[in-house]
C-alpha positions, 0 to 999 in steps of 0.5 A: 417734152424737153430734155437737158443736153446732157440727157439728150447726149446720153440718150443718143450714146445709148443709142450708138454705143455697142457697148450698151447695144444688144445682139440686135441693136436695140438698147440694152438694159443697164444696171442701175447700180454705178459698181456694175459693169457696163452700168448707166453709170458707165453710160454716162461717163462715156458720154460725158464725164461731167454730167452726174449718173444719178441727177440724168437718171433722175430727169430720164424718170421723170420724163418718162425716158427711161423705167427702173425695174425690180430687177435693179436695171434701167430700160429705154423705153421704145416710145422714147426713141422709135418714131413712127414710120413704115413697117420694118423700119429699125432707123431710129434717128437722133434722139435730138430730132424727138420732142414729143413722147406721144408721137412715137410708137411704144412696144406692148410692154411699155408702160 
């Protein structure tokens, strides 16, 4: 599965970003709506100012990245950034270094 650059940088920021990390370091679900804060939206221009929120959230739907809840947030889904690896093993990497969405693991509630 390829992604654009763009997706990939925003992927990877979501990553690193405290700002969009929980307590636990893992990927916060963001508001999809641009007014809120610390939304997607903000994600983006953080990442890079030129990129479009809603056409990168539209490529990470498509793929299969991200998941758009009932609730208005937008959620990285694990299988799209925790490889496979030893148990306990929380180094994610770069989201660079993944292609293939089927080689990686998923949490029990991905879908």
């Amino acid at each position: 599965m390829l992604l654009s650059s763009g997706a990939r940088q925003v992927v990877s920021q979501w990553l690193r970003c405290n700002d969009f990390l929980d307590e636990q370091h893992h990927p916060r679900m963001l508001p999809s709506t641009p007014h809120d804060p610390d939304s997607f939206a903000d994600l983006v221009e953080v990442t890079n100012p030129d990129l479009v929120p809603g056409v990168v959230l539209g490529e990470l739907l498509r793929k299969g990245i991200v998941e758009s809840l009932d609730s208005g947030h937008v959620l990285l889904k694990r299988s799209a950034y925790a490889p496979r690896g030893d148990k306990g093993c929380n180094d994610y990497g770069s989201y660079d270094d993944f292609s293939d969405v089927d080689t990686l693991r998923r949490r029990h509630n991905d879908t």
